[in-house]
C-alpha positions as CSV (number, residue, x, y, z in Angstrom):
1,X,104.0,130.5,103.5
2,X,104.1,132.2,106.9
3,X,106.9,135.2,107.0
4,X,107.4,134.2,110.5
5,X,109.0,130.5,109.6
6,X,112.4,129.9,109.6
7,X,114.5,129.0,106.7
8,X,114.7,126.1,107.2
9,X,111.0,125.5,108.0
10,X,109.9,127.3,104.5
11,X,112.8,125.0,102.8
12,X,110.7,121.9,104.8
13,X,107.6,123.0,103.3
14,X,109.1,124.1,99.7
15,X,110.1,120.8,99.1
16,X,107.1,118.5,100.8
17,X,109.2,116.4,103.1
18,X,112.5,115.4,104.8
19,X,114.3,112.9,106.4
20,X,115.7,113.0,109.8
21,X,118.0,111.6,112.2
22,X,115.5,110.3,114.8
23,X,116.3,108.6,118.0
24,X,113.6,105.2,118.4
25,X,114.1,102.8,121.2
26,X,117.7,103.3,122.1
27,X,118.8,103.6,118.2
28,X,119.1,106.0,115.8
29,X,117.1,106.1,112.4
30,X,116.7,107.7,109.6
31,X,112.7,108.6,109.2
32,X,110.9,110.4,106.3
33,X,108.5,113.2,107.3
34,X,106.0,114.4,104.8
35,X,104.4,117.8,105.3
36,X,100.6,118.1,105.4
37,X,97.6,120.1,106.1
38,X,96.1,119.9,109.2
39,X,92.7,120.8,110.3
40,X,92.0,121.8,114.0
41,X,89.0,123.3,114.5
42,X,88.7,126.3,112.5
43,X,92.5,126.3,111.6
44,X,94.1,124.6,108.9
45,X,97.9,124.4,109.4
46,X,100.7,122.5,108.2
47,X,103.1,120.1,109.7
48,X,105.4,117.2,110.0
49,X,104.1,113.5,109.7
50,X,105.2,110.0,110.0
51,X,103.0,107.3,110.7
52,X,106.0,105.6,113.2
53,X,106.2,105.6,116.6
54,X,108.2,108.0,118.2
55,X,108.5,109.1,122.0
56,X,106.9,112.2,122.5
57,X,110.4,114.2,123.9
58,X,112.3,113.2,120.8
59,X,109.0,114.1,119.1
60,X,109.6,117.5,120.9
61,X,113.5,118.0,120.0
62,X,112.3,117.3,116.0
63,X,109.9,119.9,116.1
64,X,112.3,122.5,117.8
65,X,115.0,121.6,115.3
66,X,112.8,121.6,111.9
67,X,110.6,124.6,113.2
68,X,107.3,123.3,112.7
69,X,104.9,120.9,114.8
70,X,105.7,117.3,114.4
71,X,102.9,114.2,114.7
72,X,103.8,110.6,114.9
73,X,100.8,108.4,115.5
74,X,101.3,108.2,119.0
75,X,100.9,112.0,119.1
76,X,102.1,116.0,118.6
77,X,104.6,118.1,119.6
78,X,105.0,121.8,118.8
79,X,107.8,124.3,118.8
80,X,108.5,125.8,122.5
81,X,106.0,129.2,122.4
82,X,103.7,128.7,119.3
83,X,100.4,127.0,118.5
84,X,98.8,125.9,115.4
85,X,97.9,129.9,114.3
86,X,101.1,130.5,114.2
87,X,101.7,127.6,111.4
88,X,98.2,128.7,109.3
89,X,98.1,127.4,105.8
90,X,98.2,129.3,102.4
């Protein structure tokens, strides 16, 4: 785990997934995200997934919230100010 994470990121990461409050098409849900292991380039990270559809913004507000970069299948957000290095996998 990255010393750089939040606590509630690490917490994320510690226990392999969480749900969230999520905001789809004018209603609220509650959505599972799993954490995986990512590989982008030469750069393995870890993140948040859910194989849902989610707008990108609210994709944006979940990764700002949680701390780490978020996918849905319609794409990826990550924290304001980082990039995959900064989430690099054990």
């Amino acid at each position: 785990m990255q010393v750089g994470l939040s606590g509630r990121a690490q917490e994320v990461i510690r226990q392999g997934s969480v749900k969230l409050r999520v905001n789809r098409s004018g209603m609220f849900q509650q959505i599972t995200f799993t954490v995986r292991k990512v590989k982008l380039g030469n750069i393995e990270y870890v993140e948040l997934f859910t194989d849902r559809i989610i707008e990108l913004a609210e994709l944006a507000k979940i990764a700002e919230e949680v701390g780490l970069p978020a996918e849905a299948s319609n794409g990826r957000a990550f924290p304001k100010g980082t990039a995959a290095t900064d989430f690099k996998a054990n």
